[in-house]
N, CA, C and O atoms as CSV, one atom per row, in Angstrom:
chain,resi,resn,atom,element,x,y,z
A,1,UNK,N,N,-33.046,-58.179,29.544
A,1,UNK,CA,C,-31.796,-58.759,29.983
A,1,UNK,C,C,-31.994,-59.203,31.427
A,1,UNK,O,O,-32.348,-58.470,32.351
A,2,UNK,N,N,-31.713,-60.532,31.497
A,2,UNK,CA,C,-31.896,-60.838,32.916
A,2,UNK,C,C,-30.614,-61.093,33.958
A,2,UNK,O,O,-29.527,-61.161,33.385
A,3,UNK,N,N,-30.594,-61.227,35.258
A,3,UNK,CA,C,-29.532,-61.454,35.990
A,3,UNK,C,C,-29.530,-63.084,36.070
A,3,UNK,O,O,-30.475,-63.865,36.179
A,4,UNK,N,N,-28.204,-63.300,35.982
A,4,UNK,CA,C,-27.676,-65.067,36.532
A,4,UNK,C,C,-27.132,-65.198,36.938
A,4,UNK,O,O,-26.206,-64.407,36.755
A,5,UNK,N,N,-26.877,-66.314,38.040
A,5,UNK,CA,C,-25.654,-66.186,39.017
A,5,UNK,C,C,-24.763,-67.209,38.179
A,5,UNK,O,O,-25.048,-68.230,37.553
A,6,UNK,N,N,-23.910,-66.722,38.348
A,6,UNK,CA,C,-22.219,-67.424,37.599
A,6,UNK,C,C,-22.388,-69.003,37.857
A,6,UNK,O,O,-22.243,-69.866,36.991
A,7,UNK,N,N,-22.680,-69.199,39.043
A,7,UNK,CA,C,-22.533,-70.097,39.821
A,7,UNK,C,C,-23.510,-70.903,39.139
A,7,UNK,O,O,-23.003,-72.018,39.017
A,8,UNK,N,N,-24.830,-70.887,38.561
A,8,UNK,CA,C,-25.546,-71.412,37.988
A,8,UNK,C,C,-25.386,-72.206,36.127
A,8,UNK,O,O,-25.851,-73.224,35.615
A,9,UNK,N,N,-24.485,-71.073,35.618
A,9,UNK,CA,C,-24.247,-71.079,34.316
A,9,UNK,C,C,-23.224,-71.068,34.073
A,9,UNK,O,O,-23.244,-70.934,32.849
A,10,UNK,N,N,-21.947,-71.131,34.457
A,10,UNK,CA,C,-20.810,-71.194,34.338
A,10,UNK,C,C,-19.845,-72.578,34.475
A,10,UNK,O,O,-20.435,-73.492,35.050
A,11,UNK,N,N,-18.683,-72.841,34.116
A,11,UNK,CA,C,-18.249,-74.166,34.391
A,11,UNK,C,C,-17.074,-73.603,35.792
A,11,UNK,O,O,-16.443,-72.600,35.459
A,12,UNK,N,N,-16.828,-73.993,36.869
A,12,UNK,CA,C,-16.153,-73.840,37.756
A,12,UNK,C,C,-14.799,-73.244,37.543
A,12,UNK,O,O,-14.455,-72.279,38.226
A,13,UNK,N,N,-13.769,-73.916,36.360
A,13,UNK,CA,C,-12.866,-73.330,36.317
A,13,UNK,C,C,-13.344,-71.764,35.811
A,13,UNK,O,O,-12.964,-70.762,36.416
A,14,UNK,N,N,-13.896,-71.729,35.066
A,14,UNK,CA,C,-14.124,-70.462,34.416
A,14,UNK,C,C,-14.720,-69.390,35.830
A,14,UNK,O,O,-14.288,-68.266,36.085
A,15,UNK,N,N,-15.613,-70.006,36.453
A,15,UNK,CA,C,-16.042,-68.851,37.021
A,15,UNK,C,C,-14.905,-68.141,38.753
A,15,UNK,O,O,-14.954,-67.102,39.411
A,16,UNK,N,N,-14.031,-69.433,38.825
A,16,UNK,CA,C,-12.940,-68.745,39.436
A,16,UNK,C,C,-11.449,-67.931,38.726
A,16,UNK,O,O,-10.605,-67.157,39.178
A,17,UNK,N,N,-11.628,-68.429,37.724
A,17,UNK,CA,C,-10.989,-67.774,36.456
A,17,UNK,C,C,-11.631,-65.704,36.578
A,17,UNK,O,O,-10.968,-64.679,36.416
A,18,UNK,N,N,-12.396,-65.800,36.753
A,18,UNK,CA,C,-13.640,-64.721,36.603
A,18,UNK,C,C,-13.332,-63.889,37.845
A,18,UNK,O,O,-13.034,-62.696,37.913
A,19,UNK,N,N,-13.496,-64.952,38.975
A,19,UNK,CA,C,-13.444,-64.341,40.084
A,19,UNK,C,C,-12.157,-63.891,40.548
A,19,UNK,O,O,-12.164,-63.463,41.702
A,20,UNK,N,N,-10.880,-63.878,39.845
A,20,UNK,CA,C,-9.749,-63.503,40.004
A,20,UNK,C,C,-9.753,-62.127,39.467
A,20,UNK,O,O,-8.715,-61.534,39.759
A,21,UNK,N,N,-10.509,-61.501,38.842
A,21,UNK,CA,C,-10.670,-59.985,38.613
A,21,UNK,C,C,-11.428,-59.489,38.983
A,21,UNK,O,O,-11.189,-58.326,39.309
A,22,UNK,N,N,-13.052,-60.098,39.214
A,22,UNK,CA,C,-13.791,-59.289,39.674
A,22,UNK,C,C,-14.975,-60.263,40.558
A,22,UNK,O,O,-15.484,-61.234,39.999
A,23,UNK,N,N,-15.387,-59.839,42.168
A,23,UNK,CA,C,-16.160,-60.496,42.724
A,23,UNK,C,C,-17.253,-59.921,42.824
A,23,UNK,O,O,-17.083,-58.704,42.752
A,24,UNK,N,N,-18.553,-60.269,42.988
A,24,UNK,CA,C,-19.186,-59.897,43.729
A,24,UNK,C,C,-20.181,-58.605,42.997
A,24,UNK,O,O,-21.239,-58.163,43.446
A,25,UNK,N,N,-19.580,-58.255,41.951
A,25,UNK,CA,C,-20.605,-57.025,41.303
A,25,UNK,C,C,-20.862,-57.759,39.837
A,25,UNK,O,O,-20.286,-58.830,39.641
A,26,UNK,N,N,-21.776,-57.164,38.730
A,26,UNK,CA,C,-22.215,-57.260,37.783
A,26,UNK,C,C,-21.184,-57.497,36.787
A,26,UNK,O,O,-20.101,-56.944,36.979
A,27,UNK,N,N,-21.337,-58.243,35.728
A,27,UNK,CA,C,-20.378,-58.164,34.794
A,27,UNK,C,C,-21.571,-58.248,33.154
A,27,UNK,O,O,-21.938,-59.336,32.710
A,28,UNK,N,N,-21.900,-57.176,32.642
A,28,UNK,CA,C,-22.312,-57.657,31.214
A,28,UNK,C,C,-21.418,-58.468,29.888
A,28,UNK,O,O,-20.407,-58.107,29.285
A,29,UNK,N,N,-22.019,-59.332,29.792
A,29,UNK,CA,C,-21.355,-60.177,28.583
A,29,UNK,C,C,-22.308,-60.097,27.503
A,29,UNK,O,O,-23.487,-60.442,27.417
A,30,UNK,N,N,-21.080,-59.271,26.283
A,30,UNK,CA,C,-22.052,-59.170,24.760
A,30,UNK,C,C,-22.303,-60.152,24.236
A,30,UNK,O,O,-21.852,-61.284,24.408
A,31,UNK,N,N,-23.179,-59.699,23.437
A,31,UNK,CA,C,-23.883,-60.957,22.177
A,31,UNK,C,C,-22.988,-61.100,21.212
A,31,UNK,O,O,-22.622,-60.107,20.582
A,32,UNK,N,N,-22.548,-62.207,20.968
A,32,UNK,CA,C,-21.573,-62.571,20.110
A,32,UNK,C,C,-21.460,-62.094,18.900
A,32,UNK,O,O,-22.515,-62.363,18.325
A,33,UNK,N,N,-20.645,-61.443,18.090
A,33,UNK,CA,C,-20.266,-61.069,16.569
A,33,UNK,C,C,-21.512,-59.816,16.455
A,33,UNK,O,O,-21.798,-59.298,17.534
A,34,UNK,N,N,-22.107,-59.412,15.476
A,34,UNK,CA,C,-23.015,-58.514,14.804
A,34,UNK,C,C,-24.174,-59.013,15.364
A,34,UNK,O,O,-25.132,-58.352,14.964
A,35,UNK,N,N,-24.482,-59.858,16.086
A,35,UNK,CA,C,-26.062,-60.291,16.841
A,35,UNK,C,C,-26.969,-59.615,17.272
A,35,UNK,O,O,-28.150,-59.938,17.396
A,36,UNK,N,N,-26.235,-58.190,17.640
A,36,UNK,CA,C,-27.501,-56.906,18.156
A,36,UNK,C,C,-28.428,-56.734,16.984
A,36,UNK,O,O,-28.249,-56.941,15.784
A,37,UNK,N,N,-29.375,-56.337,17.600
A,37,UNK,CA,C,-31.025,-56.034,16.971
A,37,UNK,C,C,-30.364,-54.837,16.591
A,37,UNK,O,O,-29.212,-54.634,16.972
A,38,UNK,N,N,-31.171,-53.762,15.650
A,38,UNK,CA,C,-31.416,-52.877,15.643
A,38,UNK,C,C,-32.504,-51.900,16.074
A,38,UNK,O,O,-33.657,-52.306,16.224
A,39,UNK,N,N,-32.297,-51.098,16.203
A,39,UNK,CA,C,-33.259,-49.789,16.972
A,39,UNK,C,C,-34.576,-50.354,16.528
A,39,UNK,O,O,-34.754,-50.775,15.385
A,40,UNK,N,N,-35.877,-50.353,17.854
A,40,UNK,CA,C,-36.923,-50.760,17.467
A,40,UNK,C,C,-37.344,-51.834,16.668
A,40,UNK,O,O,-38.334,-51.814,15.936
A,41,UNK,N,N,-36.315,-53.084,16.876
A,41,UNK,CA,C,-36.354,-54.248,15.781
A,41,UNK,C,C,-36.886,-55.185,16.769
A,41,UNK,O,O,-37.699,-55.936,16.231
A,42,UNK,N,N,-36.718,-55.433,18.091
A,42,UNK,CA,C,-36.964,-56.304,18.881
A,42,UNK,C,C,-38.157,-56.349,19.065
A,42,UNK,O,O,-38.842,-57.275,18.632
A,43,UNK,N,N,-38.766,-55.082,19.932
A,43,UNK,CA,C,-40.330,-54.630,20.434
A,43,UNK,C,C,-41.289,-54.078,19.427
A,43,UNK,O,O,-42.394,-53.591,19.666
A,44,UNK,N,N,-40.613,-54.248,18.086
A,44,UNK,CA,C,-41.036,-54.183,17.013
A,44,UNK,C,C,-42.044,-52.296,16.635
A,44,UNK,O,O,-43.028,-52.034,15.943
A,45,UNK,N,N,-41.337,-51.621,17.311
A,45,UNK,CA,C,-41.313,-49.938,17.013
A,45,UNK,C,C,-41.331,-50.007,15.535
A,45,UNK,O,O,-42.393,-49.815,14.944
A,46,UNK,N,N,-40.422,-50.222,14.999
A,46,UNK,CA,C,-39.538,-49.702,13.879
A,46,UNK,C,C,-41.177,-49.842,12.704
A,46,UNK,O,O,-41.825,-49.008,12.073
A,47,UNK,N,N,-41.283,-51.266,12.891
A,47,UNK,CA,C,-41.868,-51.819,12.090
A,47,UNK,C,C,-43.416,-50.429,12.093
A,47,UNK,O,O,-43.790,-49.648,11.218
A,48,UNK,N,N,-43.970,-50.724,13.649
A,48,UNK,CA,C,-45.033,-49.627,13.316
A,48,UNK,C,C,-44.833,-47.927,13.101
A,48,UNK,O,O,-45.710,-47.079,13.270
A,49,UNK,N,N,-43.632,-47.730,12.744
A,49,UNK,CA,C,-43.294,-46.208,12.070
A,49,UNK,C,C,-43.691,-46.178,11.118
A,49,UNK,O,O,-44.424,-45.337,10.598
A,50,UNK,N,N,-42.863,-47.986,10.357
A,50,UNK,CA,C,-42.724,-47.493,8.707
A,50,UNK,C,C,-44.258,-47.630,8.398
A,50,UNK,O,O,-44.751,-47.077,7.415
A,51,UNK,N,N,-45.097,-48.498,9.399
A,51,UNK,CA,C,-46.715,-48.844,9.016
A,51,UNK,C,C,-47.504,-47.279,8.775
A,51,UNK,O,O,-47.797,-46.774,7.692
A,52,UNK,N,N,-47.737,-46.703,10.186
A,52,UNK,CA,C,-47.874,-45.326,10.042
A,52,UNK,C,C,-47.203,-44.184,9.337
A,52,UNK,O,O,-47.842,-43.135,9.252
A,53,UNK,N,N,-45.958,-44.247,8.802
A,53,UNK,CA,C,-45.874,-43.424,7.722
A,53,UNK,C,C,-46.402,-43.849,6.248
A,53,UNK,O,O,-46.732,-43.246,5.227
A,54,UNK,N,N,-46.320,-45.078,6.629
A,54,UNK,CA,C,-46.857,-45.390,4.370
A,54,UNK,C,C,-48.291,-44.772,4.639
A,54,UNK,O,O,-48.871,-44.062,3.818
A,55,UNK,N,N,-48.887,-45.180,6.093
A,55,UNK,CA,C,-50.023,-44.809,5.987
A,55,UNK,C,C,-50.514,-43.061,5.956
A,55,UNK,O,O,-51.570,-42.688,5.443
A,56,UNK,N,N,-49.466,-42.094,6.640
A,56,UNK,CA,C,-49.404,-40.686,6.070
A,56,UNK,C,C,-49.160,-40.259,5.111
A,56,UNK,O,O,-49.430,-39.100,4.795
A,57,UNK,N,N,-48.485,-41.223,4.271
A,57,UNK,CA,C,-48.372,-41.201,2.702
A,57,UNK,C,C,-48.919,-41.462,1.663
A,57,UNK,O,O,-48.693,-41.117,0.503
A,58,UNK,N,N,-49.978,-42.366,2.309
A,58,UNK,CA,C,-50.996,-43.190,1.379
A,58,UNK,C,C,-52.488,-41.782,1.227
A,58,UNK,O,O,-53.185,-41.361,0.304
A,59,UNK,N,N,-52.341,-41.458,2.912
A,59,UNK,CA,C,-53.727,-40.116,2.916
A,59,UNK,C,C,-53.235,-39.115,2.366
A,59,UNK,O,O,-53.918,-38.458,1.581
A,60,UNK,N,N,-52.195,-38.845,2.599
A,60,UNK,CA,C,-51.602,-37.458,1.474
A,60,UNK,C,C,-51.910,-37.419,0.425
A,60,UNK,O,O,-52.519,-36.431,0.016
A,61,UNK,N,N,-51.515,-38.807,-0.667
A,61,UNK,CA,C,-51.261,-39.022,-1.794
A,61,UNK,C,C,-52.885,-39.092,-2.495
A,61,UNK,O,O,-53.167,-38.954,-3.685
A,62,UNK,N,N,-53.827,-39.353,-1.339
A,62,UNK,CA,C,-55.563,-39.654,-1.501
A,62,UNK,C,C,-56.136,-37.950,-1.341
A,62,UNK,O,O,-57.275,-37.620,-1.011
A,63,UNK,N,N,-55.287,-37.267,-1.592
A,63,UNK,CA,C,-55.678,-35.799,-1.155
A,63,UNK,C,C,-56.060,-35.228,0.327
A,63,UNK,O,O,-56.813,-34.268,0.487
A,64,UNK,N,N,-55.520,-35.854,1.244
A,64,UNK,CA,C,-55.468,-35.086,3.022
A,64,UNK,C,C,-54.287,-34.058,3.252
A,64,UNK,O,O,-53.070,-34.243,3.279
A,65,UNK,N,N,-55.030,-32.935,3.407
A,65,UNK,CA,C,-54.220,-31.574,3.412
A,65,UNK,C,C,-53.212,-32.280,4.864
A,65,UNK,O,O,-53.468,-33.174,5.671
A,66,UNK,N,N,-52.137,-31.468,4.696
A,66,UNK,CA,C,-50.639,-31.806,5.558
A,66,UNK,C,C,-51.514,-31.273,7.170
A,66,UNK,O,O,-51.067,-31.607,8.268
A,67,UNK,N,N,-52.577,-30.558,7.033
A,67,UNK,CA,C,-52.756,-29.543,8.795
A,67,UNK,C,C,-54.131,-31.008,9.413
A,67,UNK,O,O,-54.509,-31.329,10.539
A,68,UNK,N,N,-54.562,-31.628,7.746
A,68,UNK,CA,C,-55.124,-32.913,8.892
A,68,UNK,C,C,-54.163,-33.839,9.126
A,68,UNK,O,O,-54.241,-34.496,10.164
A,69,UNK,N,N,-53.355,-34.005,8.439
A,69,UNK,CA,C,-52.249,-35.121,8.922
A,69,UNK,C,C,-51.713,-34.475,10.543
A,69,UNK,O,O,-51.601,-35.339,11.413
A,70,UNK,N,N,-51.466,-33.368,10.856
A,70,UNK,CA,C,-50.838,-33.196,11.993
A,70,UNK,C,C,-51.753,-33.323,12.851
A,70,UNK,O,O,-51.524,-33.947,13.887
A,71,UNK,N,N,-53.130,-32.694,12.572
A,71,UNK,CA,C,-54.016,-33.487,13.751
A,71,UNK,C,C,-54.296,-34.533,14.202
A,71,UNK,O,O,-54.606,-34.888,15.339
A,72,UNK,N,N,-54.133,-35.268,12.867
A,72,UNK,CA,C,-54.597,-36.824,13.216
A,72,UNK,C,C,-53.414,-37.448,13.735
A,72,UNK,O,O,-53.589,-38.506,14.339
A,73,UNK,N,N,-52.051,-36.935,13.604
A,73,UNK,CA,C,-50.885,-38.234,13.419
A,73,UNK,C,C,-50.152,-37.557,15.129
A,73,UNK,O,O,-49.592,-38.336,15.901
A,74,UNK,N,N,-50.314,-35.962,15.469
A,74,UNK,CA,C,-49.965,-35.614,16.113
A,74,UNK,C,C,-48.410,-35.254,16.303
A,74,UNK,O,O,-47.768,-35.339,17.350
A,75,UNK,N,N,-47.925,-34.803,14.955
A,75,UNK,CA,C,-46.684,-34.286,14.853
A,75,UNK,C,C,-46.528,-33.123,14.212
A,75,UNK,O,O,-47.616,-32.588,14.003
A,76,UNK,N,N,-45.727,-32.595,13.867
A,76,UNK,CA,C,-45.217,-31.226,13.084
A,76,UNK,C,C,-45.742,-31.046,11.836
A,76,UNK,O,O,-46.060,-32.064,11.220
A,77,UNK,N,N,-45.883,-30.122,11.394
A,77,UNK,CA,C,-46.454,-29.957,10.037
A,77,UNK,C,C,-44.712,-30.088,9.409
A,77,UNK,O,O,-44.660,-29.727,8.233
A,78,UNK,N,N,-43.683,-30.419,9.841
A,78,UNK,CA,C,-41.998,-30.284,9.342
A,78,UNK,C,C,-41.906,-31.996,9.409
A,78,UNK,O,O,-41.208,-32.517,8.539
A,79,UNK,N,N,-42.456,-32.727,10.219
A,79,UNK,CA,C,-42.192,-33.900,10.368
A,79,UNK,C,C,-43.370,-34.796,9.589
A,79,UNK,O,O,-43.327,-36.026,9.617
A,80,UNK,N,N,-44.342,-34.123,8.946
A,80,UNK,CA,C,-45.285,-34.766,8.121
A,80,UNK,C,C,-44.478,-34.199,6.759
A,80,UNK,O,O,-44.336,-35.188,6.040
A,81,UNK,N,N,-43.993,-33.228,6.218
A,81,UNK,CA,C,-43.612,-33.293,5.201
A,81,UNK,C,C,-42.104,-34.137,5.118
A,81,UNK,O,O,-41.581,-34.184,4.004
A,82,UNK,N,N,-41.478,-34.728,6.139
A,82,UNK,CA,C,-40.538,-35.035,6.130
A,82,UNK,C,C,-40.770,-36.681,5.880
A,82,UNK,O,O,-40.116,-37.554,5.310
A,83,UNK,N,N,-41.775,-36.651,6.452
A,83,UNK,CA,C,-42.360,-38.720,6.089
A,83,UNK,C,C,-42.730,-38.413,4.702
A,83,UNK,O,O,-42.364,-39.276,3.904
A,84,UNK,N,N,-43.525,-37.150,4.074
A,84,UNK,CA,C,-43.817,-37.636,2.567
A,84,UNK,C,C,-42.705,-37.705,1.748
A,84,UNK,O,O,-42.380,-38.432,0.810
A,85,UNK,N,N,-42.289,-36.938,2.227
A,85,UNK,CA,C,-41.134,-37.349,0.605
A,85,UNK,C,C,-39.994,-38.184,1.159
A,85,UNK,O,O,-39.200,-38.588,0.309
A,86,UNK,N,N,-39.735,-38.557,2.563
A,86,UNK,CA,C,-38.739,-39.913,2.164
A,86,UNK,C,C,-39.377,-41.167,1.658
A,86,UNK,O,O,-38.718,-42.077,1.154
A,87,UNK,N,N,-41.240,-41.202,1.867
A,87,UNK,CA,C,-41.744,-42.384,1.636
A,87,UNK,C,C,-42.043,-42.471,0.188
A,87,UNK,O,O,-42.500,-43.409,-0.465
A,88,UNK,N,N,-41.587,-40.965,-0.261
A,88,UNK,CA,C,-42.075,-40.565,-1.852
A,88,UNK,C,C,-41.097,-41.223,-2.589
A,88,UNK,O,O,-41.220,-41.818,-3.660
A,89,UNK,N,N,-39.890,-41.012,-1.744
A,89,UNK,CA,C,-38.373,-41.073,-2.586
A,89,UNK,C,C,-38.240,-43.071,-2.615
A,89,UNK,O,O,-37.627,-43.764,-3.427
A,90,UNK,N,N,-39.046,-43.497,-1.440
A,90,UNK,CA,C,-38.959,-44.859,-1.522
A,90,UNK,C,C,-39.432,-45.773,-2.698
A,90,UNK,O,O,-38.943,-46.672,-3.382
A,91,UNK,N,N,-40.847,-44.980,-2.582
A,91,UNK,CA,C,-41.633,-45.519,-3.440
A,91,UNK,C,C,-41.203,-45.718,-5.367
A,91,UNK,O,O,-41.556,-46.459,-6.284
A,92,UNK,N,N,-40.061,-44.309,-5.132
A,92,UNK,CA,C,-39.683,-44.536,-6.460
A,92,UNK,C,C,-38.671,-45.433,-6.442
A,92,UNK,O,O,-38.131,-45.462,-7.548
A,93,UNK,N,N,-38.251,-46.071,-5.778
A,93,UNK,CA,C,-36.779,-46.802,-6.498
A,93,UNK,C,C,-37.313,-48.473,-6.263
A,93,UNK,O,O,-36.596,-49.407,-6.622
């Protein structure tokens, strides 16, 4: 999110319109209607979760005991069984 001065992007009436409530400090203006990203959709996170879990699901399913998944993936032996079976439950429907 970047800063702009009013003064640059604005049409005159509007930005003294503006300036009749507030001068001189920040004002955020939302993205119109439902336009927000979702969590990790932008910088594209999300996407490499679901990559690395199919892929803890794929070595599970190839016979890799759950105590190498935590070494290799570096999480819980609660949070490796928690990627197999939602990716289990995916896979079925």
């Amino acid at each position: 999110m970047g800063y702009k001065n009013g003064r640059d992007v604005l049409p005159r009436e509007l930005l003294r319109e503006l300036q009749k409530y507030i001068q001189g400090e920040l004002v955020y203006v939302p993205k119109e209607g439902n336009a927000r990203a979702g969590w990790g959709e932008n910088n594209g996170t999300r996407s490499e979760l679901e990559k690395r879990n199919h892929e803890i699901y794929h070595r599970y399913t190839n016979g890799a005991k759950i105590e190498e998944l935590v070494g290799r993936y570096h999480l819980s032996q609660d949070s490796i069984r928690k990627i197999i079976v939602k990716t289990s439950r995916e896979q079925t429907y």
